[in-house]
N, C-alpha and C positions, 0 to 999 in steps of 0.2 A: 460640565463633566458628562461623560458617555455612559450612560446606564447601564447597569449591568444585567444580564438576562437572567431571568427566574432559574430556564432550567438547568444551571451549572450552581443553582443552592446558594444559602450564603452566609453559609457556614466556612470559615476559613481555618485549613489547617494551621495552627503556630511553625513556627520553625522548628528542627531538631534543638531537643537539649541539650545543654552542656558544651556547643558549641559556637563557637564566633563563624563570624562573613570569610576569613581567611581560612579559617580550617576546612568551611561547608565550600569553596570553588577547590582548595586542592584536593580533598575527600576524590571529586568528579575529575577532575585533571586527571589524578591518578587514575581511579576507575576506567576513564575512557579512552585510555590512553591507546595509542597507534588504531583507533579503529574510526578515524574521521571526525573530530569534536574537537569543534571551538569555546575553547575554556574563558574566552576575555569575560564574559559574563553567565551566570549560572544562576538557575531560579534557588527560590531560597526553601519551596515546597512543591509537591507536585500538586498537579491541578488537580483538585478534591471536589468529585460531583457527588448529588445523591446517590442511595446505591438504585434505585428506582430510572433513574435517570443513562447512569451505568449499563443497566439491564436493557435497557430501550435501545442504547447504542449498538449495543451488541446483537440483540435478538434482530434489530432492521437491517445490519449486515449481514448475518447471518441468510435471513429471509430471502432480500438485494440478492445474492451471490446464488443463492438457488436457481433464483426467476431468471438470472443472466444465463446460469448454466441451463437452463431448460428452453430457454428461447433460443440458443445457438445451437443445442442438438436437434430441435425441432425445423432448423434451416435447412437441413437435407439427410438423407438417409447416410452421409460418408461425407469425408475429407472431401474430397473434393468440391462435391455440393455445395459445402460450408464455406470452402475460401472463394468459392465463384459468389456466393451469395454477399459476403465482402467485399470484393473486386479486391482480395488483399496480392500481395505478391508473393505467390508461392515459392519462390527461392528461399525467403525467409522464413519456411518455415519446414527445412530438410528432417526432422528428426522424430518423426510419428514413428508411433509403436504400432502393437496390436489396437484396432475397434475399441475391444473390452477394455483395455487397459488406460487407452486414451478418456472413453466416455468415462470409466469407474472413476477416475483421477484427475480429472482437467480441473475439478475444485476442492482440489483438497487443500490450498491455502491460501490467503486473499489479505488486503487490506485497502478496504476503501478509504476514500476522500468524504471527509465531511465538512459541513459548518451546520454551525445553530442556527436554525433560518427565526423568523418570527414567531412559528409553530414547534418548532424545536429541529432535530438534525434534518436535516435536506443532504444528498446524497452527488458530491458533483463526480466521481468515477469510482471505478473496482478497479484495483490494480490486483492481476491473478496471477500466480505463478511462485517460485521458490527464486528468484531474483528481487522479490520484490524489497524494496532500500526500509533502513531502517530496525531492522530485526532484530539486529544486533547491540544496538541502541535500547530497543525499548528493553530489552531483556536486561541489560547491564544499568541503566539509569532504574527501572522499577526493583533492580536487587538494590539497590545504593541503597535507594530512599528505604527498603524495607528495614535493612539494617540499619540506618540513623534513627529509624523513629519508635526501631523496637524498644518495649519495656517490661521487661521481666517477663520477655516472652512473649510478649501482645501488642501487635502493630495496629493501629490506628484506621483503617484501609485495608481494603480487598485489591492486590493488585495483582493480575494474573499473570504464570513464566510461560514465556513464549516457545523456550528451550524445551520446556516440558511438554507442552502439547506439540511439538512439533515430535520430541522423543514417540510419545502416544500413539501418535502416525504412524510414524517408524516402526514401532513393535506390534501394531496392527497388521500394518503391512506386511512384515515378515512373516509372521503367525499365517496369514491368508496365505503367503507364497510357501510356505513350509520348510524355511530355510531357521538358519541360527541368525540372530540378532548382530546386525550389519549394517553401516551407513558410511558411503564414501560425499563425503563434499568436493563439488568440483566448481570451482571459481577461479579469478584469477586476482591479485593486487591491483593487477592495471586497470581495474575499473574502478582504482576507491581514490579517490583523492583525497591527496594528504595525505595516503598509508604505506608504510615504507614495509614492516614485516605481517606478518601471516596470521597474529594476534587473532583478527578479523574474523577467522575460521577455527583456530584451535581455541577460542573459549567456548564454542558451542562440542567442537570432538571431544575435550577434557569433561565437559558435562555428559553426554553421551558414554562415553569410558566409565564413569565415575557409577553411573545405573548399568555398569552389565551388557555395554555392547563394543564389537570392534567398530574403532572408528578410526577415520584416517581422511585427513586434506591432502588437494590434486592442485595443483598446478595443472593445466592441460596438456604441456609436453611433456608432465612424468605421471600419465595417466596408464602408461604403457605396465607401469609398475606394480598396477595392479589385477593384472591378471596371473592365475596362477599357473603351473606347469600344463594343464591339461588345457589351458587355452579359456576356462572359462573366466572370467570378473568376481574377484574373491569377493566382493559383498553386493547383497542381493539386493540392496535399497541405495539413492542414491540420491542426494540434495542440487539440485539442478542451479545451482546459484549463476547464474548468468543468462543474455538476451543471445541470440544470432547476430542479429543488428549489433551489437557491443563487441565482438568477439569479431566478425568481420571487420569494423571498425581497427581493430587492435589486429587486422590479421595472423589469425589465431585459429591453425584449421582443426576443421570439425571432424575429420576423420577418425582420429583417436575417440572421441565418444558416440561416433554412429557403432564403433568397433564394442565398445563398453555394452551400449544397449543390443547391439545383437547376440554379448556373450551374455546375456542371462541377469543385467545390473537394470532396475527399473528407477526410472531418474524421475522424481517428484517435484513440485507437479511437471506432467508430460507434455508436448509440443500444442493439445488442442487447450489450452488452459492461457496461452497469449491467442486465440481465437476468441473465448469468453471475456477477457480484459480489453477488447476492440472497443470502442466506443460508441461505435456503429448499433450493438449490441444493444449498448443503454439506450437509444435514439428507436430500435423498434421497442423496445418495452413500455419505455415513453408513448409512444405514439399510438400502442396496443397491437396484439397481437390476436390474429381472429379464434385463438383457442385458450385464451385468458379468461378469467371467472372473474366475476364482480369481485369477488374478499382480491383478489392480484389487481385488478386495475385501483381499486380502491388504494390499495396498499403503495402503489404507484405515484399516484394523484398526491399521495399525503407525503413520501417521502424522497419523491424525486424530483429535480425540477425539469419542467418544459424543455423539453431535449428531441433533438431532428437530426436526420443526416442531411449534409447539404445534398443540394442538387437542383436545376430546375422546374421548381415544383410548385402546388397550391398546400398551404399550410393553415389549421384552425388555430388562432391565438386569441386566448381570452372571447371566444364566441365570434370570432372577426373572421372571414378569409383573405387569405393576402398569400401573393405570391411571396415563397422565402427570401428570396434577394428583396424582394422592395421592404418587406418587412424589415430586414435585418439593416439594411439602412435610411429606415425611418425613424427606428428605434434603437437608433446603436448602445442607446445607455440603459438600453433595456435587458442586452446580449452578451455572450462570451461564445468565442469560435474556438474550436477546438483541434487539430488534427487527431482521428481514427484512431491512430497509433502513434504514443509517443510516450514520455516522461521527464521527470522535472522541469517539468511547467512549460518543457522546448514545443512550439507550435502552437501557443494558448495568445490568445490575444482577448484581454478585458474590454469592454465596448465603452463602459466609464471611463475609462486613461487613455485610448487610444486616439491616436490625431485622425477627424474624421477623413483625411485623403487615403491615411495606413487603414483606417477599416475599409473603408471601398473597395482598395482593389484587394486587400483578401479576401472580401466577400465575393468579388467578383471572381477571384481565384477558386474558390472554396464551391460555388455553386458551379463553375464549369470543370473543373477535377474531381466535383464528390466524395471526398477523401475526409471529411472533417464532418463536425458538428455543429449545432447551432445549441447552446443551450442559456434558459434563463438567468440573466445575473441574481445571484442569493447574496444580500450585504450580510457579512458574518456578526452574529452576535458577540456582546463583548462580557469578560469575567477577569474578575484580580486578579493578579499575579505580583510576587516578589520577586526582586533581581537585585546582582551584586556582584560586583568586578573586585570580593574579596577585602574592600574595605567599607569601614563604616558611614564614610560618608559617601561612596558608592553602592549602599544597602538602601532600595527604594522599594515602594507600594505603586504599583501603574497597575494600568487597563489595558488588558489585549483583546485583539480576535483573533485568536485559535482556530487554524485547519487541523483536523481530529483525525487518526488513521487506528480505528478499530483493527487489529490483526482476528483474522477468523480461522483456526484450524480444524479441519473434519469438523468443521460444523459448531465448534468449541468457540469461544472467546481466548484470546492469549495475549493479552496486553495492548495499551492503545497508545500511539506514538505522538504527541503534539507538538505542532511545529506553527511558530507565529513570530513577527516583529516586536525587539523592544521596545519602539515607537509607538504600537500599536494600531499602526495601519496595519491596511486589509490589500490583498493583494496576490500576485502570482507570488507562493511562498513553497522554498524549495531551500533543501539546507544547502544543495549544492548550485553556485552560481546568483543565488539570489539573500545569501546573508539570513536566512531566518535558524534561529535560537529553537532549539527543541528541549523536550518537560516528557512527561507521564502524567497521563488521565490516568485516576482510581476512583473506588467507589467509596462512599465511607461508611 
């Protein structure tokens, strides 16, 4: 049996009271309904860490997400500088505002990728921006469990609402802009698999509404809708739920919100916030940066792992030099290659599963295009979990490893999304495309 790692405690929360395996999957069936969730099976409590443990997740992303945003404004004095300094492709990325508003804004929300490494969380990307998947999830499974495990008013666990803190933003931001309390969400269905109505989006405007502000979902072709007689964008803040790359995909023109952000609607987070989510990113901070202080590289060293951008180059591993391609396949089960820019696990290649002829040539691929990563394989630590497809003799006790997705807003903690196999392999784990079952981390 697979040992379980100290720092997820071991202390296990019980199930809710007073209920059975059938009530606790339809409870979530219900709950999660129309917004992307596979009900066949469903944990039977959310993953309960110390609160000490909790606090460490948080405050390293928190930290992470700084050092990233400070390493990419430090890549050049503007926009431009920054995406030559990527070699990204600037068509993708039409829809910068103002300098100030770009720089103030680019992280104001975030959710890294974690595992447990042997020292505790290791850090394998920052996913930055207000598209980032899962939001809506963590928000909705951490209210569930709040309400099953309440008693007599006193839940068991510290588990943060993400709706809230993202609310918090919102009315910061207004207040800074000196407008009335406004938030349009602008996304589209096409991007959710599995989602047929709008649910997706009106459980977050309904909460929004509920605290005191106008709120209201966009479609991108009835975006037009909301401008008012005078030509301006009746709300002054705006939830950016979508990529360019997804939207072109789904040709979906951008017009209507280059039209939005010119009348006066600030759409959070802003275009340089998928610059700081590059990958490329994590790979100079990795590697250090010649205006980092010992407490940052330190900080690095402990919570990040060994992370390069490809390219033909000399590389220090473990006190060794080695050119990056020979390294990378000398030690393929040492690595994981990454693409710059990507998500749900699309462009990841694990060095341990992969057939050594498929690592080769995208290594070879990867060091002559430059576009990816190299970074060290972290085997994820394992912690209990219960599961149950609703009946009794489908109500188990297993071992998982947990990929952790800390959400960080303005700098806040707002709930942590976990996403791992029933099996309890380790692996490229993505709810879309790759079958993995998601939870909530809380503190206890």
């Amino acid at each position: 049996m697979t040992a379980h790692h100290p720092w997820f405690g071991t202390d296990e929360l019980p199930p809710p009271a007073r209920i059975g395996p059938e009530e606790l999957r339809r409870t979530f069936v219900h709950a999660m309904r129309d917004v992307g969730f596979d009900g066949g099976q469903v944990a039977t409590r959310p993953l309960t860490v110390p609160a000490a443990s909790a606090a460490e997740l948080y405050s390293a992303s928190a930290r992470l997400l700084a050092l990233l945003r400070k390493a990419l404004l430090a890549a050049g004095p503007g926009r431009a500088e920054r995406m030559a300094a990527l070699a990204v492709d600037e068509t993708l990325h039409p829809l910068f505002t103002d300098d100030f508003t770009e720089e103030r804004h680019c992280a104001c929300m975030a959710r890294p990728d974690a595992v447990i490494g042997p020292d505790g969380p290791r850090f394998l990307e920052v996913n930055v921006g207000g598209a980032v998947g899962g939001a809506v999830h963590t928000h909705v499974l951490t209210r569930t469990w709040r309400r099953l495990h309440a008693d007599g008013g006193r839940v068991p666990f510290r588990g943060h609402s993400l709706f809230a803190e993202r609310r918090r933003l919102f009315e910061a931001v207004c207040a800074e802009l000196g407008a009335e309390r406004g938030v349009a969400l602008l996304g589209t269905v096409r991007d959710l698999p599995g989602v047929q109505g709008t649910r997706y989006f009106d459980l977050e405007v309904e909460h929004l509404r509920r605290h005191g502000f106008a709120a209201e979902f966009f479609e991108p072709e009835d975006l037009h809708h909301g401008h008012g007689p005078d030509g301006r964008f009746r709300y002054p803040v705006g939830l950016r739920h979508f990529t360019v790359a997804e939207w072109r995909h789904h040709g979906i023109d951008l017009a209507p919100v280059r039209r939005a952000l010119d009348s006066g609607c600030l759409l959070l987070a802003p275009q340089t916030a998928y610059l700081v989510s590059n990958k490329k990113v994590l790979g100079w901070v990795s590697e250090g940066r010649p205006w980092m202080t010992g407490a940052e590289r330190e900080f690095v060293h402990r919570y990040l792992p060994w992370t390069r951008v490809t390219g033909d180059r000399a590389v220090v591993w473990r006190g060794r030099r080695y050119g990056l391609g020979e390294l990378l396949l000398r030690r393929r089960e040492s690595f994981v290659l990454k693409k710059a820019v990507g998500m749900c696990g699309d462009g990841v290649l694990l060095g341990p599963s992969t057939a050594p002829g498929v690592w080769a040539d995208a290594v070879g691929r990867a060091v002559r295009e430059e576009d990816s990563v190299a970074q060290e394989y972290v085997e994820p630590g394992r912690c209990a979990s219960g599961l149950t497809d609703g009946t009794e003799a489908g109500t188990r006790s297993t071992t998982i490893a947990p990929l952790l997705g800390p959400y960080i807003v303005a700098g806040r903690p707002a709930g942590c999304l976990v996403r791992y196999f029933a099996s309890g392999e380790s692996g490229i784990v993505s709810m879309y495309g790759h079958g993995a079952l998601i939870n909530v981390l809380v503190g206890s």
